[in-house]
C-alpha positions as CSV (number, residue, x, y, z in Angstrom):
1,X,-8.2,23.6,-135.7
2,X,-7.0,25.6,-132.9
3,X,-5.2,22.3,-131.4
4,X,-3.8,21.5,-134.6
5,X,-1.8,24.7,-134.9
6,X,-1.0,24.6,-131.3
7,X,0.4,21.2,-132.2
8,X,2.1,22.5,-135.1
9,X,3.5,25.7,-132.9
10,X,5.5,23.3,-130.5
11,X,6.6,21.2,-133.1
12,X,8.2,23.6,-135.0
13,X,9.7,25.7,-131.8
14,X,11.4,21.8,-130.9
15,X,12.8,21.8,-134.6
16,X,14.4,25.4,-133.9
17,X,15.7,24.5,-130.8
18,X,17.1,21.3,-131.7
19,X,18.8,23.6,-134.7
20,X,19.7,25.7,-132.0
21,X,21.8,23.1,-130.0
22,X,23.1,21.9,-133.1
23,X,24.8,24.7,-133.9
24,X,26.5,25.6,-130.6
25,X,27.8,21.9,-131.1
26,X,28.9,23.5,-134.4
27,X,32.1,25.7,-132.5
28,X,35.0,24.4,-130.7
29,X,35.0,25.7,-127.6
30,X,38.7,26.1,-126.0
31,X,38.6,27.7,-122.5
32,X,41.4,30.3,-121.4
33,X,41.8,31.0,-117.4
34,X,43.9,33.8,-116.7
35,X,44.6,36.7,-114.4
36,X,42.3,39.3,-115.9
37,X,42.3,40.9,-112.7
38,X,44.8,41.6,-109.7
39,X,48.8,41.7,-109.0
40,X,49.2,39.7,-112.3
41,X,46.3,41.0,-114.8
42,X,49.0,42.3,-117.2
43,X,49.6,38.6,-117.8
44,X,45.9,38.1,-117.9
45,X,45.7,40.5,-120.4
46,X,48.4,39.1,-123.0
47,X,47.1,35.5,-122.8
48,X,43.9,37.0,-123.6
49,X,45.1,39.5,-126.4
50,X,47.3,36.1,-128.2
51,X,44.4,34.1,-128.2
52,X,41.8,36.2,-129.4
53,X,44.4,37.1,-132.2
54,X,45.1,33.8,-132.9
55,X,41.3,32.8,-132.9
56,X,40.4,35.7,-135.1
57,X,42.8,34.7,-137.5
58,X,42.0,30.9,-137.4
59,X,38.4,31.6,-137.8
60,X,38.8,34.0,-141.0
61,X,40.8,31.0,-142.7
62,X,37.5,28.5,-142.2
63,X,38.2,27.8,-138.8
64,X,39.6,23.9,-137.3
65,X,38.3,21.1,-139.3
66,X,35.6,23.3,-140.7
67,X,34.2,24.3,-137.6
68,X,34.6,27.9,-135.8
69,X,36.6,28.2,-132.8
70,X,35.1,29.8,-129.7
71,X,37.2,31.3,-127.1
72,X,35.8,31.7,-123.4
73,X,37.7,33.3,-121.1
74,X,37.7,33.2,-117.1
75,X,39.2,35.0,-114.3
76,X,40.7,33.7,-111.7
77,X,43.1,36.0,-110.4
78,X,45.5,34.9,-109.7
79,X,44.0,32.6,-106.8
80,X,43.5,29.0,-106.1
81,X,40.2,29.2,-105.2
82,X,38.6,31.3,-107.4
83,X,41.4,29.0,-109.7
84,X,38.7,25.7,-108.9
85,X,35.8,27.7,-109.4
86,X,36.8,29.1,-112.6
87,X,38.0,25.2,-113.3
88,X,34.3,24.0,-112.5
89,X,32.7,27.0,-114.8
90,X,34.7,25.7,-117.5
91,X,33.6,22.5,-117.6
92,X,30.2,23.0,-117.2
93,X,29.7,25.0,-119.8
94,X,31.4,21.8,-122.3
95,X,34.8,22.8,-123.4
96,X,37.4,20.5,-124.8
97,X,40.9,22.4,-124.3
98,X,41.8,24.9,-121.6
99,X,44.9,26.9,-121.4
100,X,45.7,28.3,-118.6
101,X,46.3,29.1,-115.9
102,X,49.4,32.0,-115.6
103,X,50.7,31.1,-111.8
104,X,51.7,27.6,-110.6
105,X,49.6,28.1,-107.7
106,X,46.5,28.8,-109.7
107,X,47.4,26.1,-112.2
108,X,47.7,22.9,-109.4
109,X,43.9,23.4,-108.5
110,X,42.5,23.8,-111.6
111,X,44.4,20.7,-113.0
112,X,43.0,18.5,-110.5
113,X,39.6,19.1,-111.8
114,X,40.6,19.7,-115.9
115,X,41.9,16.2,-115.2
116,X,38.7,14.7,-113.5
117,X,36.5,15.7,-116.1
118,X,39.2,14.6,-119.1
119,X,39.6,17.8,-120.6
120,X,42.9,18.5,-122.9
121,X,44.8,21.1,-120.2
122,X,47.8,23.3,-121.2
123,X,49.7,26.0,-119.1
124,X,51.8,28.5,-121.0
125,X,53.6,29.6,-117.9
126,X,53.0,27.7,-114.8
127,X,56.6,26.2,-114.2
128,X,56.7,24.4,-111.0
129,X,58.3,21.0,-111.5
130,X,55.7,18.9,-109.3
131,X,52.6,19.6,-111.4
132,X,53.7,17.5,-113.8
133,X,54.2,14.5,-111.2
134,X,50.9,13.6,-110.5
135,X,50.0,11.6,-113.6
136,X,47.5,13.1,-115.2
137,X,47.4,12.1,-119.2
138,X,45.9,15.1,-120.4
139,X,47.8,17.9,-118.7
140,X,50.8,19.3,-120.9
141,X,52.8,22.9,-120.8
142,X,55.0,24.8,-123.3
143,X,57.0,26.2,-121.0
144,X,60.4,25.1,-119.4
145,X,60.8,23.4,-116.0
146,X,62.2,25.3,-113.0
147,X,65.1,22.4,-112.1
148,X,66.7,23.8,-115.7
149,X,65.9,28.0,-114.5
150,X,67.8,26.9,-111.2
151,X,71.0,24.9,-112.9
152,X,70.5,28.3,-115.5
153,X,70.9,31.0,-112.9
154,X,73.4,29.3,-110.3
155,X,75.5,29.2,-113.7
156,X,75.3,32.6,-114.6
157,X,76.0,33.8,-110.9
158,X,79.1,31.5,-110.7
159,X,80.5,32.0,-114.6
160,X,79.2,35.1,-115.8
161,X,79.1,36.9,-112.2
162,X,81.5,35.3,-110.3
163,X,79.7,35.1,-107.2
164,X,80.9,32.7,-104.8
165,X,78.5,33.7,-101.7
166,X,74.7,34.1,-102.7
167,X,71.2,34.7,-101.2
168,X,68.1,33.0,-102.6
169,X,64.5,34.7,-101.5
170,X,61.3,33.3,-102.4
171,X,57.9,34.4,-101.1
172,X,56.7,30.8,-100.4
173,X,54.5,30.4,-103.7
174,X,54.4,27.2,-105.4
175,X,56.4,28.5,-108.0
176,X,58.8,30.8,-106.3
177,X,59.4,28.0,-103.4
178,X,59.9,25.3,-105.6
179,X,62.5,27.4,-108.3
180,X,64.2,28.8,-104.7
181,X,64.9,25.1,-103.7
182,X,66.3,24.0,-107.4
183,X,68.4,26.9,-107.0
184,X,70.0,26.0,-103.8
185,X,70.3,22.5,-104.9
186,X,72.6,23.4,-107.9
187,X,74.4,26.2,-106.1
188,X,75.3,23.8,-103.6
189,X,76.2,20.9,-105.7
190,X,78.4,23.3,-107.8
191,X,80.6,24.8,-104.4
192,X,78.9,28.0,-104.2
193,X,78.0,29.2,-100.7
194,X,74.0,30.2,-100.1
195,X,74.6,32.1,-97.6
196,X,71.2,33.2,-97.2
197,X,68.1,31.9,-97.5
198,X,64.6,32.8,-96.8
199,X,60.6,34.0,-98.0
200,X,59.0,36.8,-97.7
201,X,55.1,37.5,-97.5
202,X,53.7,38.7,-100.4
203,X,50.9,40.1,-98.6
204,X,53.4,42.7,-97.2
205,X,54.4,45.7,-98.4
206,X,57.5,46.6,-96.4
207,X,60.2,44.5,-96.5
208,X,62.6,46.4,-94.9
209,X,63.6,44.0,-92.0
210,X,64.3,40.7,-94.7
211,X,66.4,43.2,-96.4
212,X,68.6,44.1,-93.3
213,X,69.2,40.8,-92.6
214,X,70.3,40.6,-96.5
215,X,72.6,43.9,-96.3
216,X,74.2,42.4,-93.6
217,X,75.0,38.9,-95.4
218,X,78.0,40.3,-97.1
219,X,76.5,38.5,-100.6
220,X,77.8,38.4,-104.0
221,X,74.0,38.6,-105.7
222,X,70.6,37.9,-104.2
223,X,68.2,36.1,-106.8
224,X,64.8,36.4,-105.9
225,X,62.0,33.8,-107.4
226,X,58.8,35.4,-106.6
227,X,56.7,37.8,-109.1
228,X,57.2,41.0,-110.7
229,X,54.8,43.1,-107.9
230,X,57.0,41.9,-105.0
231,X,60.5,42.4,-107.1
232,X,59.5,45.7,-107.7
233,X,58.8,46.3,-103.9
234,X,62.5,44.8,-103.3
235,X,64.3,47.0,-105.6
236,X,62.7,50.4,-104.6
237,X,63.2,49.4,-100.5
238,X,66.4,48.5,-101.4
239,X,67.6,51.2,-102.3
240,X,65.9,53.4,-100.2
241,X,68.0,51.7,-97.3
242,X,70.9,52.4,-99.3
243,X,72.0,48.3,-99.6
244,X,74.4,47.5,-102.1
245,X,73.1,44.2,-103.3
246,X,73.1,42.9,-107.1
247,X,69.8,41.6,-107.2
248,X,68.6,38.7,-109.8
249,X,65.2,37.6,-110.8
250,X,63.5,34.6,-112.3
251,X,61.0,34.7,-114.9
252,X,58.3,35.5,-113.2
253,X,60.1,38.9,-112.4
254,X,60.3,39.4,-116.2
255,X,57.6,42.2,-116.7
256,X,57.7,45.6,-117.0
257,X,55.3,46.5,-114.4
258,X,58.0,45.4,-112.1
259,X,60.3,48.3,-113.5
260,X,57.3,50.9,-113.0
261,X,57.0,49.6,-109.2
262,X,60.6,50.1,-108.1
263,X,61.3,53.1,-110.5
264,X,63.8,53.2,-113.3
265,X,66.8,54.2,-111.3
266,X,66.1,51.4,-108.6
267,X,65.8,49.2,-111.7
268,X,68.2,50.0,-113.7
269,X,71.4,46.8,-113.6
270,X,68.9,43.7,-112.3
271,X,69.6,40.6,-114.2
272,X,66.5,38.3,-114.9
273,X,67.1,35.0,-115.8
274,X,64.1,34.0,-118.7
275,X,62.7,32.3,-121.5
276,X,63.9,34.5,-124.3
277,X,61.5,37.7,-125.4
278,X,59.1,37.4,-128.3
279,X,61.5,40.2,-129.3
280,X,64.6,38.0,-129.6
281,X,62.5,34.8,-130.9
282,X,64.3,34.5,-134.3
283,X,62.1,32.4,-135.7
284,X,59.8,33.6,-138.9
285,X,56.9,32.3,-136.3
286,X,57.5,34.2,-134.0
287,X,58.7,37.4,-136.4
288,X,55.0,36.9,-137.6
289,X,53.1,36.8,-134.4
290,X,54.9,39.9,-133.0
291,X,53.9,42.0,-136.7
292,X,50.6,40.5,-136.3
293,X,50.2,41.4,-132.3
294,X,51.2,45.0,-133.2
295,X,49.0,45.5,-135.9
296,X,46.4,44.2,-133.8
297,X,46.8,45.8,-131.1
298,X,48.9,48.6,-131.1
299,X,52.2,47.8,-129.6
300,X,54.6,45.0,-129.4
301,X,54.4,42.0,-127.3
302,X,56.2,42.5,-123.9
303,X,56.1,39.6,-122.1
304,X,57.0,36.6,-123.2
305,X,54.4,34.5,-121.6
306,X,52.1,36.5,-123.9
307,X,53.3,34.4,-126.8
308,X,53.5,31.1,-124.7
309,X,49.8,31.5,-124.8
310,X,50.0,31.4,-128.2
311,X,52.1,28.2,-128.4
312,X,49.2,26.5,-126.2
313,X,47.0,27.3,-128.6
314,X,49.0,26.3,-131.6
315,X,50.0,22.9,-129.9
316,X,45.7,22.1,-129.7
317,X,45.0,23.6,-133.2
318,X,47.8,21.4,-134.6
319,X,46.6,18.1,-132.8
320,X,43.0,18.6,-133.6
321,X,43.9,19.5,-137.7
322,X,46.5,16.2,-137.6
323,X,43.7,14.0,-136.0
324,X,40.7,15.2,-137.5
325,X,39.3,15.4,-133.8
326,X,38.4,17.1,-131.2
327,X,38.2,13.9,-128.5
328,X,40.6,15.4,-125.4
329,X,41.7,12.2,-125.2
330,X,42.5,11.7,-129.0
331,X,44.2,14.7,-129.2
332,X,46.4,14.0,-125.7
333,X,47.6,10.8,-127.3
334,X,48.4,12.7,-130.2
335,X,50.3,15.2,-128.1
336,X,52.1,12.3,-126.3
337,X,53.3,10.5,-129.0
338,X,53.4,12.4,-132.8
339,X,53.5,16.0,-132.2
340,X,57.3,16.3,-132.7
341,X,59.7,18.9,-134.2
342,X,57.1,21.5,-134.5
343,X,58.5,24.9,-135.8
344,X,56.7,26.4,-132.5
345,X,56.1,30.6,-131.9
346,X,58.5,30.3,-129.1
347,X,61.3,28.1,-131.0
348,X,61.3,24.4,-132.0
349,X,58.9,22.0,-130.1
350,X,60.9,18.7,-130.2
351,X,58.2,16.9,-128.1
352,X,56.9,16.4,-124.8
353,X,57.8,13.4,-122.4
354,X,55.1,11.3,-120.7
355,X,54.5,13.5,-118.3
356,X,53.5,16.3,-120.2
357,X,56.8,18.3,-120.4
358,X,58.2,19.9,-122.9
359,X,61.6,19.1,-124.2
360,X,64.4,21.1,-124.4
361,X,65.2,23.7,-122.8
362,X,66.0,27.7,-123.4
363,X,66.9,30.1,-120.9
364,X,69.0,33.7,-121.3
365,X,69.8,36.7,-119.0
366,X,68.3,39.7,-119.4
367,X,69.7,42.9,-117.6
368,X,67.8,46.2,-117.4
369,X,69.3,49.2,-118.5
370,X,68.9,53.0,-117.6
371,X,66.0,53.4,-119.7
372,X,64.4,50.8,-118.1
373,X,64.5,48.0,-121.1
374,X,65.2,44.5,-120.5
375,X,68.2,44.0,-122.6
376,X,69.5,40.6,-123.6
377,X,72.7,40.5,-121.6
378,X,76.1,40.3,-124.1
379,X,77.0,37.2,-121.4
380,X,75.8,34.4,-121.0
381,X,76.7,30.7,-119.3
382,X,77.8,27.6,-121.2
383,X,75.5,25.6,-122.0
């Protein structure tokens, strides 16, 4: 008798665990790698706050296909390696979409292994043009290319500024390097003179010498590509060494931790050349999921790769409700081929080409005022 309910006692703990590992098969689980931490965890902190809105609210309507959606989230900091590490976690523990990661130089490791294991990989933000040269089927992004941020900004400089002699610094990123030499490229094609160009080290934290060298280049504007820590850095030694220099940023400088760094005042009159605020998205999408961000979590949106995430997120929720699947490669193909003129958070998603990009292309100039807002500038180049 004792056997027989011994007997019965496993058979009935295998039945609950086989329940068990039904159920987890039950949630969709989309994987989000992120700066939580480090120079960039106010990034980190956005994707996150968008997607666990957006989750929330997907899972309260029945969730995707009838199934909930489950959201794991990973830190990498920012850094390639613990970038692959954070890749590997991810696909061990069986996800079948990842968005992420924030930097270019985070994102390159991490799609090497995403695309090994054939996982569906989106970036909201990583905008280096090579890591979408390397073939991988699987790997898209909902942001715009750095070859269109370069033409963008050697255009303002030349028609809005009227700069004829420029610097371009970069701090030797993946990202800042890569929009530093599209930048150069297009100023030099269209006659302007780059009379300075060089990196910094980010690891550094005076930058007084490079900026000698750039007070004493007699330049029109200075745009620097590297992130919002480092601008900030730039501007407050700047003008402690009394340099006149109109300085311009790319979008990675759009952040208002950058402002807080170099200090109103030092702020104040930088241009950054951007994808448009979730501010100034005038889209009933985007009106939405800045009334839904603030209700949720206090205060506005700031940064626009905040609602990028959001677009990632969209962009898989879409494909898997359209296919009725949640197959990586199913939903890629989907992606590649039928997902086209989407009304989009971030404006209209016409496509995205065979290598993953999207099309079209936005871009505008912000300029920060004496209150320290990013402003949408009242100029702006022809298109």
């Amino acid at each position: 008798m004792f056997k027989r309910i011994l007997a019965s006692v496993f058979i009935l703990g295998g039945m609950l665990l086989s329940l068990a590992g039904c159920g987890g098969e039950e949630t969709i689980k989309i994987g989000l790698q992120g700066p939580m931490t480090g120079d960039y965890a106010y990034e980190g902190k956005g994707f996150k706050n968008a997607l666990t809105m957006l989750v929330e609210q997907v899972n309260a309507a029945g969730g995707i296909n009838g199934k909930q959606v489950e959201l794991l989230v990973e830190d990498d900091a920012g850094d390639p390696t613990q970038s692959a590490l954070v890749a590997q976690r991810l696909v061990d523990a069986k996800v079948v979409a990842v968005i992420g990661a924030y930097n270019s130089t985070a994102t390159e490791p991490a799609s090497e292994i995403y695309n090994e294991a054939g996982i569906l990989h989106i970036t909201p933000s990583s905008t280096a043009v090579r890591l979408t040269t390397k073939g991988f089927p699987r790997f898209f992004r909902v942001c715009f290319l750095d070859d269109r941020q370069g033409l963008f900004a050697v255009k303002f400089m030349k028609e809005v500024l009227g700069a004829q002699n420029i610097g371009i610094l970069h701090d030797n990123s993946t990202y800042a390097q890569g929009l530093a030499e599209e930048t150069r490229r297009y100023a030099e094609e269209m006659g302007l003179k780059v009379g300075f160009y060089d990196a910094i080290n980010p690891n550094d934290q005076d930058f007084t010498p490079i900026l000698a060298k750039i007070g004493a280049a007699n330049l029109d504007a200075v745009y620097f590509t590297g992130y919002h820590s480092e601008a900030g850095l730039l501007l407050k030694q700047s003008a402690e060494l009394g340099l006149e220099v109109q300085w311009l940023g790319g979008n990675a400088a759009n952040n208002p931790v950058m402002v807080e760094i170099a200090g109103i005042q030092n702020a104040a009159g930088m241009f950054v050349t951007t994808e448009p605020l979730p501010q100034d998205l005038n889209y009933p999408e985007a009106r939405k999921f800045v009334a839904d961000y603030m209700a949720r979590y206090g205060e506005e949106p700031a940064s626009v790769w905040t609602i990028m995430a959001g677009e990632a997120f969209n962009v898989i929720r879409i494909a898997m409700e359209q296919t009725q699947s949640t197959d990586p490669g199913v939903l890629a193909d989907y992606i590649h081929h039928q997902l086209k003129n989407v009304n989009g958070l971030t404006g209209p998603i016409l496509g995205f080409d065979e290598k993953g990009d999207r099309l079209g292309t936005i871009h505008v100039a912000y300029v920060i005022d004496d209150k320290g807002n990013f402003v949408l500038y009242d100029k702006q180049p022809s298109p």
